[in-house]
N, C-alpha and C positions, 0 to 999 in steps of 0.2 A: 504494500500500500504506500510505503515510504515513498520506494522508487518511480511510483505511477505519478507519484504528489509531485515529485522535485522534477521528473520528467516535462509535467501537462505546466508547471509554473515558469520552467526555462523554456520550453516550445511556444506559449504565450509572448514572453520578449521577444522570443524571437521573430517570428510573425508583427509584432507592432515595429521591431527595428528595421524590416524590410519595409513599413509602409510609413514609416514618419522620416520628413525629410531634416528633422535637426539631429543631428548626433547628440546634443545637451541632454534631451528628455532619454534617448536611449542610453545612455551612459549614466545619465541618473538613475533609470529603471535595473539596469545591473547592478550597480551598487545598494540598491535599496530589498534587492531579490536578495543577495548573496549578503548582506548584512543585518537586514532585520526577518524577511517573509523566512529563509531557508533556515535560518537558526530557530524562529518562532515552531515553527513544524517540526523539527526534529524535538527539542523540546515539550512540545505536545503530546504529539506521540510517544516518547519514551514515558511520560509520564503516567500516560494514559495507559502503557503499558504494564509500568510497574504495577500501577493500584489492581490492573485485573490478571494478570498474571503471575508476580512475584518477580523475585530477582533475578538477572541473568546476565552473564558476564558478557553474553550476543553482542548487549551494546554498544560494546567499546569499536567494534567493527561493522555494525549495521547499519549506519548515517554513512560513513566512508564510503561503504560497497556500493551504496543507493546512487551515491554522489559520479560513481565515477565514470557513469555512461553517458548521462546527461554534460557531462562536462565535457568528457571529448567530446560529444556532439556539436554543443552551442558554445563551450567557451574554449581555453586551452592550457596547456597545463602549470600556467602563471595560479590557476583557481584551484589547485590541490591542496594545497594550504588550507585552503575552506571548508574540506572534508573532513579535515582531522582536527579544526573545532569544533563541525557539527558532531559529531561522532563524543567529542568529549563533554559540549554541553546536551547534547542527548542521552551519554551515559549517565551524568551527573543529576537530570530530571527523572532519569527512571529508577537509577538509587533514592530518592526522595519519593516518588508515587512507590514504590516497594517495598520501602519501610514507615510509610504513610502507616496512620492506625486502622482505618479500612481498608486495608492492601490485605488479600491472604495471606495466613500464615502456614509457614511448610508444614506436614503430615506431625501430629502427634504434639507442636509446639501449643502453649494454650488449651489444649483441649482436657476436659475436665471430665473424668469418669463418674458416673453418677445415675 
């Protein structure tokens, strides 16, 4: 789902940089994708992940791996860099939704015989 995300949000610039004749707004629209939308979503999602699944070390490489089709595609690989922030404030939301207090907890933790 990551991948779909970061996919359809870079094919979107892209598509508006082929039809807008300033480079300013296109140049603003990548810096505003790859500094606020792309970290916002990974973010999200990891956290969103945490609360309903638990912990998983996946994280640390799940935003990276999403990132790196879409980027050869649309940008190049000056934007690598960008993967392995997402990747680390995405691990970092889904460690906080997974040990959130309504995140499951592992098999037999808390559970109260009675």
């Amino acid at each position: 789902m990551l991948f779909g995300i970061y996919l359809l949000v870079l094919a979107a610039w892209f598509s508006v940089s082929r039809v807008s004749d300033s480079m300013e707004i296109v140049k603003s629209l990548v810096f505003l994708i790859l500094l606020a939308i792309l970290p916002i979503l990974a973010m999200a999602f990891g956290a969103w992940d945490g609360v309903k699944e638990g912990f998983s070390l996946l994280w640390l490489l799940a935003p990276f791996v999403c990132f790196l089709a879409p980027m050869y595609l649309f940008l190049n690989d000056s934007a690598l860099i960008y993967g392995v922030g997402y990747s680390l404030l995405g691990f970092g939301a889904h460690s906080v939704g997974a040990f959130h207090p309504c995140a499951p907890s592992p098999a037999g933790v808390g559970a109260h015989s009675g």
